[in-house]
Structures are given as C-alpha cells and as structure tokens.
C-alpha positions as protocol buffer text, in pm:
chain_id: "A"
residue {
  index: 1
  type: UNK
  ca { x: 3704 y: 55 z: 1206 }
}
residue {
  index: 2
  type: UNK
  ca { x: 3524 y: 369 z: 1352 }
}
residue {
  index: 3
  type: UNK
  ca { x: 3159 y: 347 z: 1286 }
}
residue {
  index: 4
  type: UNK
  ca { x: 3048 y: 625 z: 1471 }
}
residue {
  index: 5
  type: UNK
  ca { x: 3155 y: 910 z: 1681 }
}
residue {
  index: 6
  type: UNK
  ca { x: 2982 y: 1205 z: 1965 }
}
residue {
  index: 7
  type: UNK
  ca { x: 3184 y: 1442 z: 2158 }
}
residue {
  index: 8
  type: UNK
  ca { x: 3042 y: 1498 z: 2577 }
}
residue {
  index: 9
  type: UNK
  ca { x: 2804 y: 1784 z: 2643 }
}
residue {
  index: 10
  type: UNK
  ca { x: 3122 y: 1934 z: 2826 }
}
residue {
  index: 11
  type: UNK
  ca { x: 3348 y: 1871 z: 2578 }
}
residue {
  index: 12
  type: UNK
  ca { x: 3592 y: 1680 z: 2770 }
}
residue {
  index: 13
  type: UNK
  ca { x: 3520 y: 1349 z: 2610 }
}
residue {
  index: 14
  type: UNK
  ca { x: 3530 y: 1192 z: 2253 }
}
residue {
  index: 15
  type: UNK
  ca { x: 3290 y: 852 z: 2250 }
}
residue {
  index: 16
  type: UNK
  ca { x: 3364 y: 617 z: 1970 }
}
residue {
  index: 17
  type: UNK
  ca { x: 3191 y: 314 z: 1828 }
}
residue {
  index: 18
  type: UNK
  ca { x: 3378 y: 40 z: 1613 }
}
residue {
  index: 19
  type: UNK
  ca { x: 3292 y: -301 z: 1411 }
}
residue {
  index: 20
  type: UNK
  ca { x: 3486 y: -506 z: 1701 }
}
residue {
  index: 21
  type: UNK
  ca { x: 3197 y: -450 z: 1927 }
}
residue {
  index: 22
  type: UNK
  ca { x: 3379 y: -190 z: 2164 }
}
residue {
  index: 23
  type: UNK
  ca { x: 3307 y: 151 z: 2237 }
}
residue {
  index: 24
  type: UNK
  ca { x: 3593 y: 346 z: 2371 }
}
residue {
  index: 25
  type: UNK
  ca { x: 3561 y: 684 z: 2570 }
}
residue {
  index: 26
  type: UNK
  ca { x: 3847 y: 872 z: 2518 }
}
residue {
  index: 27
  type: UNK
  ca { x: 4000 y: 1243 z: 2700 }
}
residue {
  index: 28
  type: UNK
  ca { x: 3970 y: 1536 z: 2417 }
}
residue {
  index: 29
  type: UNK
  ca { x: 4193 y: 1631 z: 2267 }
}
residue {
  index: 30
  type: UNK
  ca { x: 4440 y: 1387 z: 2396 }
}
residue {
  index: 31
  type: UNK
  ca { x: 4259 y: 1102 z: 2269 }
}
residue {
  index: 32
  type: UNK
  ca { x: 4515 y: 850 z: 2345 }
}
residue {
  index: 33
  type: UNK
  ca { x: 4457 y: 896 z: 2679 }
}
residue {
  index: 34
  type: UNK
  ca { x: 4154 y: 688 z: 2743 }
}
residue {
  index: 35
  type: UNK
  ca { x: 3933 y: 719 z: 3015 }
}
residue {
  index: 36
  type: UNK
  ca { x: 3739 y: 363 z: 3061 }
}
residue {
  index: 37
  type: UNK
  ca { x: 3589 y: 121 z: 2768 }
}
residue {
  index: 38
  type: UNK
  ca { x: 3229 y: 19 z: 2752 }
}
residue {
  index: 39
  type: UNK
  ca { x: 3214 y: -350 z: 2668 }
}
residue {
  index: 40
  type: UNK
  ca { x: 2914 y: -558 z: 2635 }
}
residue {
  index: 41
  type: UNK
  ca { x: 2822 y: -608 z: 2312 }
}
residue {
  index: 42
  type: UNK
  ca { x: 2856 y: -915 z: 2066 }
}
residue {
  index: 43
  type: UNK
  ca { x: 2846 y: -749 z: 1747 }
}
residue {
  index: 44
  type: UNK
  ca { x: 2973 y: -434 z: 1593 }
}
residue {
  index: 45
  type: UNK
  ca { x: 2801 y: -107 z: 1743 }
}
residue {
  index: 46
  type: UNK
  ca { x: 2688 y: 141 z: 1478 }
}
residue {
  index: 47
  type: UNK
  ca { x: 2498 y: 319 z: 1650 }
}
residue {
  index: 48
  type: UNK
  ca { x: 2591 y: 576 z: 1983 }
}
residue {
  index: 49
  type: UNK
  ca { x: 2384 y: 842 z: 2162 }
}
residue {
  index: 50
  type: UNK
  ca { x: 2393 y: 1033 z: 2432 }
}
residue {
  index: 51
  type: UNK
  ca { x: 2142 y: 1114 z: 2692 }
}
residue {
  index: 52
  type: UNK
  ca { x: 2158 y: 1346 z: 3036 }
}
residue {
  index: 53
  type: UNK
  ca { x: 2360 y: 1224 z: 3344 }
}
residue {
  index: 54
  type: UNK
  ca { x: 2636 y: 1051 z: 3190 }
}
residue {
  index: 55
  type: UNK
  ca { x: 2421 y: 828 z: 3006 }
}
residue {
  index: 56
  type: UNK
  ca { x: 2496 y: 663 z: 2682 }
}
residue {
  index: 57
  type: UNK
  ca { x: 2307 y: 460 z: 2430 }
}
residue {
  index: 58
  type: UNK
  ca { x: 2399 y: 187 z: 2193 }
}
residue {
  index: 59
  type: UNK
  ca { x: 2343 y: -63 z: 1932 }
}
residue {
  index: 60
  type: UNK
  ca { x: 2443 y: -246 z: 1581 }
}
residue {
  index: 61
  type: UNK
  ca { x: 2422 y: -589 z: 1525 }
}
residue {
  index: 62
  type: UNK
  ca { x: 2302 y: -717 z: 1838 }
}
residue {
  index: 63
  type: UNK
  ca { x: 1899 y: -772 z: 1889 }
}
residue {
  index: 64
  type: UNK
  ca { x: 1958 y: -530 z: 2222 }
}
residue {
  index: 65
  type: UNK
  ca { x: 1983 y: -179 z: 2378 }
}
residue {
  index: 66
  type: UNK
  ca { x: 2281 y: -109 z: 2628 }
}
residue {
  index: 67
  type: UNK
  ca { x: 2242 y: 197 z: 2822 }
}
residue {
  index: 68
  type: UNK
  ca { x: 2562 y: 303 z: 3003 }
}
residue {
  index: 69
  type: UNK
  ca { x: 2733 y: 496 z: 3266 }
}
residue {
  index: 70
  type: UNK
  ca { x: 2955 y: 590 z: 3002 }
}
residue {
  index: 71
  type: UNK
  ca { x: 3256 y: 717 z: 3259 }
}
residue {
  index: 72
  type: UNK
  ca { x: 3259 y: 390 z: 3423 }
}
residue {
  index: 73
  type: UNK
  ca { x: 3200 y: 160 z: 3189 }
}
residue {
  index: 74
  type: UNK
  ca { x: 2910 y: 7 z: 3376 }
}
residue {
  index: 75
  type: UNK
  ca { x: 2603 y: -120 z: 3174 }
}
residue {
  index: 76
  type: UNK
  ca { x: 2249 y: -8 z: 3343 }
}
residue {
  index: 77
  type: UNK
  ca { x: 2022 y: -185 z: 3126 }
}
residue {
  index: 78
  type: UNK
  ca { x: 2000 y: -423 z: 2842 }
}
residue {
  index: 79
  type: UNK
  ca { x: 1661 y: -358 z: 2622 }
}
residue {
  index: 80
  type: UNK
  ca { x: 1597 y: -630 z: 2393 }
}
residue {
  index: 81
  type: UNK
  ca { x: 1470 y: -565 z: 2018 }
}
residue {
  index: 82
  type: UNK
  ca { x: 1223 y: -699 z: 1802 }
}
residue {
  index: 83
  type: UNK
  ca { x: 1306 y: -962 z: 1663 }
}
residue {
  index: 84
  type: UNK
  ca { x: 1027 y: -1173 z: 1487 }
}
residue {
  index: 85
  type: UNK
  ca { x: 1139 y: -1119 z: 1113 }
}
residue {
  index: 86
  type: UNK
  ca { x: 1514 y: -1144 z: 1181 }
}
residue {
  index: 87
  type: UNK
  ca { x: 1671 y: -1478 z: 986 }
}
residue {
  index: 88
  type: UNK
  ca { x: 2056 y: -1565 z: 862 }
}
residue {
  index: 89
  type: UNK
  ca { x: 1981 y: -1320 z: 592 }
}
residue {
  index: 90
  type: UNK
  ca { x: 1796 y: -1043 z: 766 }
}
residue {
  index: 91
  type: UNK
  ca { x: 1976 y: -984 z: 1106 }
}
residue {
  index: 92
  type: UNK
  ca { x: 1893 y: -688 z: 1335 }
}
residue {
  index: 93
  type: UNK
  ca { x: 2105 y: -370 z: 1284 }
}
residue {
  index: 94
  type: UNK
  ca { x: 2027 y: -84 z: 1433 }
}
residue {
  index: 95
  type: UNK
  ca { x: 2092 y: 236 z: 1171 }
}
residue {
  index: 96
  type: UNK
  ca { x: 1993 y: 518 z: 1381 }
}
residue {
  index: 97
  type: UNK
  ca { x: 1895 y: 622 z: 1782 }
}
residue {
  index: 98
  type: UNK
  ca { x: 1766 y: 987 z: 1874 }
}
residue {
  index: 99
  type: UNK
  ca { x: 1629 y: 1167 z: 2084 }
}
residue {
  index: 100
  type: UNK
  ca { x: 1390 y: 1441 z: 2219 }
}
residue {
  index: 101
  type: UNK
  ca { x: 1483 y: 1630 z: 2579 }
}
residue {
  index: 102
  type: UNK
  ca { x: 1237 y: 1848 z: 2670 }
}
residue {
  index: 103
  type: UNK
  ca { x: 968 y: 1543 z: 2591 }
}
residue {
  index: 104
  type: UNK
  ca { x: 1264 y: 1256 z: 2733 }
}
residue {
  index: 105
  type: UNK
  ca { x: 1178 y: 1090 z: 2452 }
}
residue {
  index: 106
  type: UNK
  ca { x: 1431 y: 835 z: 2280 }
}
residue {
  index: 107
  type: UNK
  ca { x: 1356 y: 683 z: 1889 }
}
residue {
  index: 108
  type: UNK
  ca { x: 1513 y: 331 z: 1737 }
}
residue {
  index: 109
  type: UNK
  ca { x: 1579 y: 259 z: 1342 }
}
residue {
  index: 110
  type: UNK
  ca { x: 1661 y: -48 z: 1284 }
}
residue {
  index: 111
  type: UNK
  ca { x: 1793 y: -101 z: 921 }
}
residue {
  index: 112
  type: UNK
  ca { x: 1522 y: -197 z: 695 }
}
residue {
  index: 113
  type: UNK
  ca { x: 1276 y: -202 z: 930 }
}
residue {
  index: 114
  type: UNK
  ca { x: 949 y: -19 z: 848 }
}
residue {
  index: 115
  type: UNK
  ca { x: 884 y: 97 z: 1174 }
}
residue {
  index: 116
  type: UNK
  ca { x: 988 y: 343 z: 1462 }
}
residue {
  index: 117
  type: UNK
  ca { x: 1071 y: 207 z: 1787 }
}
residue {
  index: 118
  type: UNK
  ca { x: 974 y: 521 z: 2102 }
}
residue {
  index: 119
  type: UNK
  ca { x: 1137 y: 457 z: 2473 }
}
residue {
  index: 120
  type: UNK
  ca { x: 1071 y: 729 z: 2740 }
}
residue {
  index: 121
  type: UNK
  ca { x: 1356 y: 854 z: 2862 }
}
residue {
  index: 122
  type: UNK
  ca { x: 1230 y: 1020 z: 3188 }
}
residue {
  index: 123
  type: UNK
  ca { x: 1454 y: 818 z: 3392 }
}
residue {
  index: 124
  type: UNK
  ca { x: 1742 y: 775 z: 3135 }
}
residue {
  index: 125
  type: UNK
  ca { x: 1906 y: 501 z: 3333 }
}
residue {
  index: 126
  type: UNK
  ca { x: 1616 y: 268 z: 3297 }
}
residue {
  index: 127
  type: UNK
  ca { x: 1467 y: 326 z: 2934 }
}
residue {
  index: 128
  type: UNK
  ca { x: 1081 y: 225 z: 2894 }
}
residue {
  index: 129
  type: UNK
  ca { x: 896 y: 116 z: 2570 }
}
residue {
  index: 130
  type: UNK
  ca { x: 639 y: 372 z: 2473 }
}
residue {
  index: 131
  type: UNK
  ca { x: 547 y: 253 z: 2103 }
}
residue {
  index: 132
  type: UNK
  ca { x: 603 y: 105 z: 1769 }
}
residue {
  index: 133
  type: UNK
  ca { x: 489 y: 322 z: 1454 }
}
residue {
  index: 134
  type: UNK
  ca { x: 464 y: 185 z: 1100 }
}
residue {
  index: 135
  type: UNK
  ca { x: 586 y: 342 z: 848 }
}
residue {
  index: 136
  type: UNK
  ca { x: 529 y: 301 z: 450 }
}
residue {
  index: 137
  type: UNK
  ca { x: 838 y: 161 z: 408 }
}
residue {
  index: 138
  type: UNK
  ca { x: 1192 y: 129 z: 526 }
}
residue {
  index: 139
  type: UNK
  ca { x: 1356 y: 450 z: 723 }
}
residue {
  index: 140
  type: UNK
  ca { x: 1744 y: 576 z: 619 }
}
residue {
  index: 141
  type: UNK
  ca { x: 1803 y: 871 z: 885 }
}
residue {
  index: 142
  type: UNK
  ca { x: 1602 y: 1058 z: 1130 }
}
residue {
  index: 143
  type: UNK
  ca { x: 1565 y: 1376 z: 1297 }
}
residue {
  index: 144
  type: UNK
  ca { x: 1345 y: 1541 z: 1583 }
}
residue {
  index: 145
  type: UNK
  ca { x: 1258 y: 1915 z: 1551 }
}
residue {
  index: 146
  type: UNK
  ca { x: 1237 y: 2102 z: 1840 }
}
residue {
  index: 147
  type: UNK
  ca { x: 864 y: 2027 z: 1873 }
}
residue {
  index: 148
  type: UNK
  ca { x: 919 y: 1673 z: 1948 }
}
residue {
  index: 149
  type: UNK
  ca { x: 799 y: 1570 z: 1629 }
}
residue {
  index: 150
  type: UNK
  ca { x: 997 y: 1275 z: 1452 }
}
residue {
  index: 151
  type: UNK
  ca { x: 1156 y: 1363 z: 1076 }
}
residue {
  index: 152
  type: UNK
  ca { x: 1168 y: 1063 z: 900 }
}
residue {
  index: 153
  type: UNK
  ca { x: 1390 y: 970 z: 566 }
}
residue {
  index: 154
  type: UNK
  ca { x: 1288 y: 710 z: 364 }
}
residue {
  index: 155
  type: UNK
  ca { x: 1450 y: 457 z: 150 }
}
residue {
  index: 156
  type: UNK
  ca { x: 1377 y: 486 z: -216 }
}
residue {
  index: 157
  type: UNK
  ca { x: 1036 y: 419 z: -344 }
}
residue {
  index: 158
  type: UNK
  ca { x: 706 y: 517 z: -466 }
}
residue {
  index: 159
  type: UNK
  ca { x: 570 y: 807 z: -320 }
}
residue {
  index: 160
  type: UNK
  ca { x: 704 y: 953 z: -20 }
}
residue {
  index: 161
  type: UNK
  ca { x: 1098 y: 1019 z: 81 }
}
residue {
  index: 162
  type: UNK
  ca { x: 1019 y: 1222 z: 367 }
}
residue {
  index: 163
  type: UNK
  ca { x: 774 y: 1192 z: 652 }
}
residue {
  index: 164
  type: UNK
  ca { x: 684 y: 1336 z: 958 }
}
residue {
  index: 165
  type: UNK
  ca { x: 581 y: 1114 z: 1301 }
}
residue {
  index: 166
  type: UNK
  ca { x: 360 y: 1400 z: 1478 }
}
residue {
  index: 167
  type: UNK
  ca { x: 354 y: 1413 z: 1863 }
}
residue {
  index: 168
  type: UNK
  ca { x: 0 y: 1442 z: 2049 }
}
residue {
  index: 169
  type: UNK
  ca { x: -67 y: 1663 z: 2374 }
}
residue {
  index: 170
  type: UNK
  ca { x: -37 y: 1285 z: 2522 }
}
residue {
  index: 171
  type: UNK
  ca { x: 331 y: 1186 z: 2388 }
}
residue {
  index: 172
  type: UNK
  ca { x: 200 y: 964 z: 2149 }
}
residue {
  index: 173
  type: UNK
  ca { x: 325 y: 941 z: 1752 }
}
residue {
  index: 174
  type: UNK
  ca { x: 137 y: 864 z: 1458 }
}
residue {
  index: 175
  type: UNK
  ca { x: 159 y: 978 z: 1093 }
}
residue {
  index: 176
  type: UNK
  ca { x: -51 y: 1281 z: 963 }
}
residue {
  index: 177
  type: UNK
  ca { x: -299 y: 1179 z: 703 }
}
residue {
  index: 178
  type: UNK
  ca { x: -274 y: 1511 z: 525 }
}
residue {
  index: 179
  type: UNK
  ca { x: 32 y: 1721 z: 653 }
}
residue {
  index: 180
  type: UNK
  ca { x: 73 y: 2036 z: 392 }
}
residue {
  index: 181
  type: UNK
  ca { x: 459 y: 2069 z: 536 }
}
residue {
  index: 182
  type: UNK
  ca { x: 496 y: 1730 z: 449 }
}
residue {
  index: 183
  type: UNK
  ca { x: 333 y: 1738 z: 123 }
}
residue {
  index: 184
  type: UNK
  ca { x: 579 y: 2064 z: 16 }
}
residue {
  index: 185
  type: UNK
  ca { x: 872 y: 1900 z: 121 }
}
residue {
  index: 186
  type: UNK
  ca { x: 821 y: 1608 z: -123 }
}
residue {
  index: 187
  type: UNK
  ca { x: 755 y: 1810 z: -418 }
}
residue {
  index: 188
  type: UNK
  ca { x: 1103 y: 1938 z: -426 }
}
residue {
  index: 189
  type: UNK
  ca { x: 1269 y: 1745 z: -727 }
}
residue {
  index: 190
  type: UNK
  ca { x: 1561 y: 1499 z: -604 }
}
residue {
  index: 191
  type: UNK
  ca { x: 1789 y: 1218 z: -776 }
}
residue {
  index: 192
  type: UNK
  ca { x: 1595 y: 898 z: -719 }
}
residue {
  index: 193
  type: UNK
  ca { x: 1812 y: 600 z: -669 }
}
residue {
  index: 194
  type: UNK
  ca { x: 1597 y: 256 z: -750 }
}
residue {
  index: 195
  type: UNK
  ca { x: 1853 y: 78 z: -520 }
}
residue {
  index: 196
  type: UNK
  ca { x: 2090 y: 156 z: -250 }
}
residue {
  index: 197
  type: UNK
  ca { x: 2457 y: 89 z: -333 }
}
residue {
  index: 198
  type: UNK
  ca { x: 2530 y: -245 z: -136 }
}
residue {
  index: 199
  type: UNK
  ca { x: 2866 y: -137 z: 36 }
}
residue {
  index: 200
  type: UNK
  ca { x: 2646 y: 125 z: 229 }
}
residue {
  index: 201
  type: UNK
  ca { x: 2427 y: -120 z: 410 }
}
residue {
  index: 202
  type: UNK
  ca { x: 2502 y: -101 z: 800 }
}
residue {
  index: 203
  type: UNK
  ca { x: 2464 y: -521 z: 810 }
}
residue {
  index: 204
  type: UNK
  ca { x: 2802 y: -526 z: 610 }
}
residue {
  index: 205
  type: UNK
  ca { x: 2942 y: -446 z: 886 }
}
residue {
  index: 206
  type: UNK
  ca { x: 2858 y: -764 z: 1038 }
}
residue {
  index: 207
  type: UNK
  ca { x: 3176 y: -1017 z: 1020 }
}
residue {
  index: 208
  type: UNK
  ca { x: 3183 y: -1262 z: 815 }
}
residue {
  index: 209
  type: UNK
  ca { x: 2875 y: -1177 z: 643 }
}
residue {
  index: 210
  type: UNK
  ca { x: 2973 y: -798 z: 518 }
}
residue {
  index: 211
  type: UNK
  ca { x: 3236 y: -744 z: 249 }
}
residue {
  index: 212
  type: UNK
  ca { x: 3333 y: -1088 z: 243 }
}
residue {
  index: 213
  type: UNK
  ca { x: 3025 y: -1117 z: 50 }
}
residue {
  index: 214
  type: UNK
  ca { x: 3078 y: -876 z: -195 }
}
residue {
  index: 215
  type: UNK
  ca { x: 3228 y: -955 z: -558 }
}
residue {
  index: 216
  type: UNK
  ca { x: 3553 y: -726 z: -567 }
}
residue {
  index: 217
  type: UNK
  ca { x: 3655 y: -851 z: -187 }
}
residue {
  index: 218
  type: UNK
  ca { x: 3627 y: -1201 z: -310 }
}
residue {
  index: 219
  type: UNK
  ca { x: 3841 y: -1152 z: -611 }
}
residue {
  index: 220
  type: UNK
  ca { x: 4080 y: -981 z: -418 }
}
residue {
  index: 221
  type: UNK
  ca { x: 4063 y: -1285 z: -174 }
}
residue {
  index: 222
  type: UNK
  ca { x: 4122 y: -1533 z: -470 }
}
residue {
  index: 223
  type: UNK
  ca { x: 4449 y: -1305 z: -571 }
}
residue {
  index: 224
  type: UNK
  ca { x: 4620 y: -1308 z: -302 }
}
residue {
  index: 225
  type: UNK
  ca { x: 4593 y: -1689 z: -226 }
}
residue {
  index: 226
  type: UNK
  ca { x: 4724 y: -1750 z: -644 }
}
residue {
  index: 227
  type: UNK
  ca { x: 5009 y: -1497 z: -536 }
}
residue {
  index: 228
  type: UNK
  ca { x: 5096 y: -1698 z: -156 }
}
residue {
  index: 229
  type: UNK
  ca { x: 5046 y: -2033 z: -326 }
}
residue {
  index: 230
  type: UNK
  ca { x: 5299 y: -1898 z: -608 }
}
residue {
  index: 231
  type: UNK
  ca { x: 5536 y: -1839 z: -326 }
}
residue {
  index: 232
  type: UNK
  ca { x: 5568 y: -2180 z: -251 }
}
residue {
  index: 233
  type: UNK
  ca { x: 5788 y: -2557 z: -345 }
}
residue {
  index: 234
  type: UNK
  ca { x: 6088 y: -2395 z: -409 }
}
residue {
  index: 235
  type: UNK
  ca { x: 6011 y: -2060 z: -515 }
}
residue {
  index: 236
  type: UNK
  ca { x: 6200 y: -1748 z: -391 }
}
residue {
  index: 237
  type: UNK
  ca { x: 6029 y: -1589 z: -100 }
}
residue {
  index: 238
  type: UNK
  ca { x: 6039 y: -1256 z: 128 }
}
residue {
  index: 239
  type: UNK
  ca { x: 6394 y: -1129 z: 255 }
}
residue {
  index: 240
  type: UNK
  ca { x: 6528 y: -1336 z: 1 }
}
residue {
  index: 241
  type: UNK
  ca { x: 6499 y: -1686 z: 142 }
}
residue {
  index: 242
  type: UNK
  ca { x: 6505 y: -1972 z: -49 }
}
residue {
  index: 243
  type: UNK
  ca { x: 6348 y: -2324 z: 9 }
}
residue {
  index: 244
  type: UNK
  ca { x: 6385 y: -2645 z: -145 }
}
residue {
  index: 245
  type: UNK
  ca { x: 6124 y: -2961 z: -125 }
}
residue {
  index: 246
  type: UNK
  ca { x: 6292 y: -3179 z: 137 }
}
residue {
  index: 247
  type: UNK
  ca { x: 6567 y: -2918 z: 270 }
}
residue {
  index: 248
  type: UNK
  ca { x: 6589 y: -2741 z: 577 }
}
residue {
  index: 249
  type: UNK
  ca { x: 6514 y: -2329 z: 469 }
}
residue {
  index: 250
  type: UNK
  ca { x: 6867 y: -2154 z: 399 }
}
residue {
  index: 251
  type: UNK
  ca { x: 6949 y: -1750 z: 362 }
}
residue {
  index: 252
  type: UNK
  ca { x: 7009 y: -1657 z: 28 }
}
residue {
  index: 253
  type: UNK
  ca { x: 7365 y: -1588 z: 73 }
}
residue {
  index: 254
  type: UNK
  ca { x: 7404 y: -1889 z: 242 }
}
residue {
  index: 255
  type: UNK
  ca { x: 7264 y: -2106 z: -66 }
}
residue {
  index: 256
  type: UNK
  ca { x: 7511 y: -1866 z: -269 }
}
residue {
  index: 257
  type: UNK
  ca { x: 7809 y: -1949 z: -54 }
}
residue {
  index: 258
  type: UNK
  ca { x: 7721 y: -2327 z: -101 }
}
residue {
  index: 259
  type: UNK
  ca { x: 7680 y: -2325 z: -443 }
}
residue {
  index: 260
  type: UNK
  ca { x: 7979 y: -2115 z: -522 }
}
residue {
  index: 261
  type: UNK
  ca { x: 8182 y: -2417 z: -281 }
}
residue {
  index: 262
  type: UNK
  ca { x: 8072 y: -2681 z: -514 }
}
C-alpha cells in the first residue's frame, strides 16, 4: 500500500512510501525500473520529503527521523522523536514534514500531537533541532508561505481551524496573539466535523493495530473463517476435490470412477 508519493526536482525520479516500511525510488516514467530502495525503518512510512542535494526525509510509525541519500540508499542520520506521551494506545506517527528553503528550515507533525517540531536544515545531511511550538490543539496538514511562516490546520474544535506559526528576524516561531489575516481566514463559514472518521487516522496504518481494529474488517474476518471452516470434514472443496474423514484426498472424477465401479 502506497502511502505517499514526490517526484525529483529533475524529474527523473518517482519516490514512494508504503505501510511495509520501505521506500522505493523508482526511474520516471519507467517506474519498474528501480533505481535503489531506502530501508531502515520498522514501521510503515507515511510521511516523505525532499530536501536539496539528494536528500530525503522520512517518517510514520517509528519514534525517528531518517534522512537519506536517496540515490544510494544510504541513511545519514537517524533523529529521534518525542516520545514522553506515546503508550500501546497512542504510538508516534508522523502525519506531515515540510519545509522552508530560503530559511533551511524543516517542520514535524506528528498525528495528534499539539505541537510543531522545527529542525534547521542548513546542512541538510545532518538535521538540527531548533524548537517545539504549542499549539491549541492537534494539527491535520501544514503549509509554509513563501515568507517562512508556518500555515497550520487544525483538527476540529472550538475556536480556531486555522493558524499561523510567524517567523522572527531571528528564525524563531511563535503564534501571533492578534493576527487580522488569521482572524479573516476563520470567519469564512465551513462544515464542522465533531469527529474525524476513524479509517482516516494515519496510526491505522500501523499493523496489527489499524483496520484489524475496526468493526466491518472484523466481521469480514469472522466470514471468511464460517465460510473455510464450512469447507471442511467432508465437504466439497476448490477444483472440485473431495475429502472424506479418514481417507486419503481423491479428484472428483476419480471418486466418480470409484463409485460408478461399485
């Protein structure tokens, strides 16, 4: 299962993320011709980005950054994540990475996490922590503008959907007490949702834990065992074999050819 995709800056390469913890770089537009695979992670990835010099970001369900030499498949660094609130029941998964050129500035959502996670980027092969920022709740999606300052979209809730992470003349981020942008932005009517659909959560993706959990994948599950156990002690099974308690499985014509002896 793809979980996310980015094309090269030259457009010579298609990068892809999956749920089996691989990313795969891959010649465009003959993508089954694959260049080199990135491997490293423990979890699914659902989350790719790219930086200058060949450089490639990742996460998903691990509590870590990989940055990559994306053409060789060579990991450069390994950037662990915060994990002080994660439990069986709230693992790390990172929804979102972006990031800012001009100010080499890279940002880190991690899925229902009320807080921003900055790295400068100066030297993209060697990632630094800058700084964590609050926010009033949960983020969904991000975006920088081309000021450098951080677009932020949050989950459903009072007050606020959208906020904006301003950038100082020092690189630094913080949330504008009164921003009149902001302020006009939210007063544009929307559909509120009291709570997200549970198939779209990222951690789903997580195996074992993801749609295995969910209602209609477990009464799938319970059909198709009823169906294989009805299969079973003598029954009549695919390609039209037949077996009988105690009796070495025969062809169907076989059994016919036996029968029609007797």
């Amino acid at each position: 299962m793809i979980t996310d995709m980015i094309m090269s800056e030259n457009g010579r390469y298609i990068i892809t993320a999956d749920r089996d913890e691989k990313i795969r770089v891959s010649n465009y537009p003959l993508a089954f011709d694959l260049e080199s695979f990135c491997l490293g992670h423990e979890e699914f990835v659902s989350a790719i980005h790219l930086l200058p010099e060949n450089t490639l970001v990742s996460s998903g369900g691990d509590p870590f950054l990989l940055v990559w030499d994306f053409m060789k498949g060579e990991i450069l660094q390994k950037i662990q994540l915060p994990t002080e609130d994660a439990s069986e029941d709230n693992h790390v998964a990172v929804s979102a990475i972006r990031s800012h050129t001009p100010s080499s500035t890279v940002a880190v959502l991690q899925e229902g996490k009320p807080f921003v996670l900055f790295y400068n980027a100066t030297n993209p092969k060697d990632l630094q922590f800058k700084q964590r920022v609050a926010l009033d709740r949960a983020a969904m999606d991000m975006a920088f503008d081309r000021a450098g300052n951080l677009w932020v979209g949050l989950e459903p809730g009072e007050g606020r959907l959208v906020d904006v992470l301003r950038v100082s003349a020092e690189q630094t981020y913080s949330q504008a007490a009164a921003d009149s942008l902001v302020e006009e932005v939210n007063r544009i009517a929307t559909t509120k949702i009291q709570k997200l659909p549970e198939l779209s959560a990222i951690r789903n993706l997580r195996k074992g834990l993801g749609l295995a959990s969910n209602d209609w994948f477990k009464k799938k599950k319970r059909k198709g065992e009823a169906a294989e156990g009805n299969q079973k002690g003598g029954h009549l099974e695919r390609g039209g074999d037949v077996k009988v308690e105690g009796e070495p499985r025969v062809q169907g014509k076989e059994k016919r050819q036996k029968t029609g002896d007797a």
